[in-house]
N, C-alpha and C positions, 0 to 999 in steps of 0.2 A: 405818305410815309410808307414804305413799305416794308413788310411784313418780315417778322424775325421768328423762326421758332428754335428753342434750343430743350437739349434732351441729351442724357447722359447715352453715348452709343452704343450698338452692340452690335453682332456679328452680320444683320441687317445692312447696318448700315456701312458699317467695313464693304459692304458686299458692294455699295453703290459708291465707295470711295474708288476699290479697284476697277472698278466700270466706267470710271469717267473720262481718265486720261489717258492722252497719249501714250506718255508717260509717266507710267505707276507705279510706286512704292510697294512691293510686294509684303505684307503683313500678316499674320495670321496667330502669331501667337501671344501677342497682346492687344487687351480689348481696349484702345484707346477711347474716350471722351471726345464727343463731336459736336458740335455746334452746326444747325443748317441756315443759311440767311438765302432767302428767292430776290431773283429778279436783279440783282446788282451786276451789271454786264452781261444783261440778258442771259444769265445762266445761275447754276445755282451753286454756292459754294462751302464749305468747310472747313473746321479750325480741327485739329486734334494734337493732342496732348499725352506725352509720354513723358513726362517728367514728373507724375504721379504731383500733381496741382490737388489740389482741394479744391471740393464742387464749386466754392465759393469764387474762389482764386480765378478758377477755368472759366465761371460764367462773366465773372470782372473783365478780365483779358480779351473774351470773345467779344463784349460788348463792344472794347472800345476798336477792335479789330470789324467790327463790322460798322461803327462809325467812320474811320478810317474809309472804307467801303464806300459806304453811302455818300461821303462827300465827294469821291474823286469822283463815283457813276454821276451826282447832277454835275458836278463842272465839264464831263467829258462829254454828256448828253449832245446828239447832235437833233434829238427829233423833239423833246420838250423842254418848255423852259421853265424856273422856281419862282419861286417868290423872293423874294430876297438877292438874287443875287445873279450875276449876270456872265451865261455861259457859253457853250459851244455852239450851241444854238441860236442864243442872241448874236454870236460874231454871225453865224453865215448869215442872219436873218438882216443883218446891215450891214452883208456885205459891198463896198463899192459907196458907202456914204461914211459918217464919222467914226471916228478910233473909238471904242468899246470900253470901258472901264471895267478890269474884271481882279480878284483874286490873286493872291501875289503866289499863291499854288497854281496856278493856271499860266501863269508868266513863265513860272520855274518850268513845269513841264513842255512846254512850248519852246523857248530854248534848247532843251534838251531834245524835243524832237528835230528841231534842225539842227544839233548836232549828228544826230543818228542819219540824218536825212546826210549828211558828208561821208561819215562811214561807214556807210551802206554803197555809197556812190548811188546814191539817189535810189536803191530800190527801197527803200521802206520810206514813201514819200506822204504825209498824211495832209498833204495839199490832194491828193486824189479824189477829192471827193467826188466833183462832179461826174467822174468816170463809173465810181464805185457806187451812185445814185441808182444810176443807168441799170446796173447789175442790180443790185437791190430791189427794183423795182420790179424788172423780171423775172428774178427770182419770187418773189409774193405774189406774182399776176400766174408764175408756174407751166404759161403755154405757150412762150416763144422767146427768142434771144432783142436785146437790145439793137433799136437800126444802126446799123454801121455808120451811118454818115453821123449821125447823132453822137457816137463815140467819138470820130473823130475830132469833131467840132470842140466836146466837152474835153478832150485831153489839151485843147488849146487854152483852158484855163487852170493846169494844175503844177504851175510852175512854184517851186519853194521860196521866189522873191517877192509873192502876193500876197503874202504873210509878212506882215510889219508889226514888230513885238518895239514896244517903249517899255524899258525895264523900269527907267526911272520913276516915270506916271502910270506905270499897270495898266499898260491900255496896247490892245491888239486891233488891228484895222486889215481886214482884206481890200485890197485895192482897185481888185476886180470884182462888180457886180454878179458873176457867173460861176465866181470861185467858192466853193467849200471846204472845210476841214473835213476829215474823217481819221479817226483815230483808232479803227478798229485794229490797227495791226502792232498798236504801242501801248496803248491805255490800260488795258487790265495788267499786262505784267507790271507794269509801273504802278501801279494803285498796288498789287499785289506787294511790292517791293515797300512802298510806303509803311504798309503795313508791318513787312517782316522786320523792316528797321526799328519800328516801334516796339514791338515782342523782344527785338536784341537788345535797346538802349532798357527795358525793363528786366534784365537779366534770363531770360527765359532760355531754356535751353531743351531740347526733345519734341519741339513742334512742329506740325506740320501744316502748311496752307496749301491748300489745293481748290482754287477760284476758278473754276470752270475749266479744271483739266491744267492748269499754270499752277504745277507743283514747286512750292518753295520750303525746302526743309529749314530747320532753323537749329543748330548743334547736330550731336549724335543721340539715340537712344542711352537708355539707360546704361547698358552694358557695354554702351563707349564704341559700337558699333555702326555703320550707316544704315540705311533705308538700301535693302534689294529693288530693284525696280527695270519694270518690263516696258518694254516698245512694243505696243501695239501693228498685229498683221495688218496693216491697207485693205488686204485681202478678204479678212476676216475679223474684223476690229472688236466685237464683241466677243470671241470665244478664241482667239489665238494670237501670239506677240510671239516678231520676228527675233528677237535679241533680248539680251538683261545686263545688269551693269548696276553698282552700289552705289549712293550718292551718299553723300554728308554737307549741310552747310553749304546747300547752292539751290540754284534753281533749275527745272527741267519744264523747259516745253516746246511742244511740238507745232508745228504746221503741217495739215494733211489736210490728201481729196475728199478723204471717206464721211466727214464730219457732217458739213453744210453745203447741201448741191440740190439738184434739181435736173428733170431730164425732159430732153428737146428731141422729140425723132430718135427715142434709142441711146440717144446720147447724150452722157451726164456731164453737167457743170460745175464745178465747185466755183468757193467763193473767194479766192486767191485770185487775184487779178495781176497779169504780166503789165507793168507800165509800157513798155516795148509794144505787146500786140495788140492791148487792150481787151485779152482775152484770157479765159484762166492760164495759169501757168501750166507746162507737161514736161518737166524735167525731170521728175519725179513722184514718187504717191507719198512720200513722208519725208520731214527734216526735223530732227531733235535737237536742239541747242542744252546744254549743260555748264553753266558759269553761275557765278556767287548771285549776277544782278538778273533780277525777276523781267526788269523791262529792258535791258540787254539783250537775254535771251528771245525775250518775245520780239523784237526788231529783228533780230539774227532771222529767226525762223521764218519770218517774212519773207527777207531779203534772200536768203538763201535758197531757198523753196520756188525763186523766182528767177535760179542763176544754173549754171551749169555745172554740174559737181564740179569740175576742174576751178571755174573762176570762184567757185565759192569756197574750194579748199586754200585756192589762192589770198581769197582775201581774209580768211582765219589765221592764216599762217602768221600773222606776226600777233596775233590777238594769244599768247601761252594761255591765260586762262580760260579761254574758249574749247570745250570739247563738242563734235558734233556726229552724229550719223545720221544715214542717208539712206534711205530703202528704195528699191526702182521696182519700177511695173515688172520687172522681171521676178523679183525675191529678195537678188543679191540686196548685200548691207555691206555696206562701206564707212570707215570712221576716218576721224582725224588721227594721227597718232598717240598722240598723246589719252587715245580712251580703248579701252580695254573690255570688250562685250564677250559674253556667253551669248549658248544657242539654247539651252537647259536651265529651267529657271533652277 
C-alpha cells in the first residue's frame, strides 16, 4: 500500500509545488492546502485548494483523488504485479500466449491510447516498450548506451497491431512474445485527468493537481482569475523560466531534456526516445502542451518533442484547442498562435 501523508501546507511547501514543474502556476499570495501522496508514478504529487474547502472537505477530496491515483498507478504498472487483479504487467508477462482478463478502466485507457497512437501519427506509441526496456536498463546500469543491434531488433516488435484489445470480454492479448507496453508518455496525464474529472463532476472549483510536474488546474481562483505560470529555462531549470503565460481550466505539461538523463563520455541522454532513431530525440530541450485534457497534453508533449517544430506546428494546427511552446538549445521560444507568453513573470 503506499504511503499517504497529508498536512495543511504552507509556504514550504508552495516552495516544492513551484519546483516541480515544467510548467508552474506562479503563487504566492495564497497559502493554499496541500496534500503530499509518494510514489504514485514514480514521483511525488499534490492536491491544492483555493476554494477555501474546510479541513474536513480538503482531506475528503484528497483522499479520494489519491485513490483515484493509486488505482490507475497498479493497472499501468509495467514492473509489479497486485493481488487482485490483473495488469500491465501481467499483459507483457504473457505476452505471445493467452488474452489477459483485465479491468474495464484498463480497456478504456488502452483504446484511447491507440487513438492517440493515430493522432500523433504514431509518435506517442506505447507499444515501445521493448525499445524503451533497452534505455531503461541503461539508464540504471548509468555506464554505457544500449547495443545498437539490440535496438534495432527490439523496434521490430513495437508495432500498434500487437495490441489486441476485446472490449466486449475485457481482455488484452499481445501477439508477439517479445512485445511490451509502456505507458510512460500517456499514463499519468490520464490518471491525472481521471482524477480532475472527478473533482469537476463533485462541483469543485479553485484546484489544483500537480502529479509529478502534470499540472491540471480545475476552475479559476477565488477572484475569478487564472493561475500565472512559468516555463521552466532547459538551461537552468531550477532557478530560471524562459517564458509565462495564465492558465485557467486546463492542463499544462511539459516534455523536457533537463528532467531524467544520464551521461555517456560527456554526453547526456535523456529519456525521450525518437521511434525514428531509436535514440533520444534533439529537436528541442522543451515542449509545453496547454489543453482542457491532462492525458491529451501529456501525448502531445511526447509526440511533439519527438517532431520538428514545423511538423509539429503542423499537426496542432487543426487541434483550436491545443496551445503549445517550444524552447531550442539556442533560448529562442516559439508558440502556436493562438498563445500569448511573457518574458517577465
Amino acid at each position: 500500500m503506499h504511503q499517504v501523508k497529508r498536512g495543511i501546507a504552507i509556504l514550504c511547501l508552495l516552495g516544492l509545488f513551484l519546483g516541480l514543474a515544467g510548467c508552474t502556476p506562479q503563487e504566492t499570495k495564497i497559502d493554499p492546502r496541500g496534500v503530499v501522496f509518494f510514489n504514485y508514478f514514480d514521483t511525488v504529487s499534490y492536491v491544492y485548494s483555493y476554494a477555501g474547502d474546510s479541513v474536513e472537505r480538503f482531506e475528503s477530496r484528497s483522499t479520494e483523488v489519491s485513490s483515484i491515483l493509486e488505482e490507475y498507478h497498479k493497472l499501468f504498472d509495467i514492473y509489479h504485479e497486485y493481488s487482485g487483479m490483473n495488469n500491465l504487467c501481467t499483459v507483457n508477462r504473457l505476452a505471445g500466449g493467452e488474452a489477459v482478463k483485465v479491468d474495464k478502466k484498463l480497456i478504456d485507457f488502452l483504446l484511447y491510447a491507440k487513438e492517440i497512437y493515430t493522432l500523433t501519427q504514431g509518435e506517442t506509441n506505447i507499444m515501445l516498450g521493448a525499445v524503451l526496456r533497452l534505455w531503461h536498463d541503461a539508464r540504471t546500469a548509468g555506464t554505457s548506451l544500449p547495443d545498437p543491434t539490440a535496438l534495432e531488433e527490439a523496434s521490430k516488435h513495437t508495432d500498434i497491431s500487437l495490441l489486441e484489445i476485446d472490449k466486449e470480454n475485457s481482455t488484452v492479448r499481445l501477439t508477439d512474445p517479445k512485445a511490451s507496453v509502456d505507458v510512460g508518455a500517456l499514463g499519468k496525464g490520464y490518471a491525472t485527468e481521471m482524477a480532475a474529472k472527478h473533482l469537476s463532476a463533485q462541483g469543485c472549483n479553485g484546484y489544483v493537481l500537480n502529479i509529478g510536474g502534470n499540472i491540471r488546474t480545475i476552475g479559476d481562483k477565488p477572484d475569478g482569475s487564472g493561475w500565472r505560470t512559468g516555463f521552466k529555462d532547459p538551461k537552468d531549470p531550477q532557478n530560471s523560466y524562459s517564458a509565462y503565460t495564465t492558465i485557467r481550466g486546463t492542463a499544462c505539461v511539459t516534455s523536457g531534456n533537463y528532467e531524467r538523463y544520464y551521461t555517456v563520455n560527456n554526453v547526456r541522454y535523456h529519456h525521450i526516445i525518437d521511434k525514428d532513431t531509436l535514440y533520444p530525440a534533439n529537436y528541442v530541450d522543451a515542449v509545453s502542451i496547454l489543453t482542457p485534457d491532462s492525458g491529451l497534453a501529456d501525448a502531445l508533449s511526447t509526440a511533439l518533442f519527438c517532431m520538428s517544430y514545423e511538423d509539429g506546428l503542423k499537426l496542432v494546427s487543426t487541434m483550436p484547442q491545443v496551445q503549445v511552446i517550444w524552447i531550442f538549445s539556442t533560448g529562442e521560444v516559439k508558440t502556436t498562435p493562438n498563445l500569448t507568453v511573457d518574458f517577465e513573470a
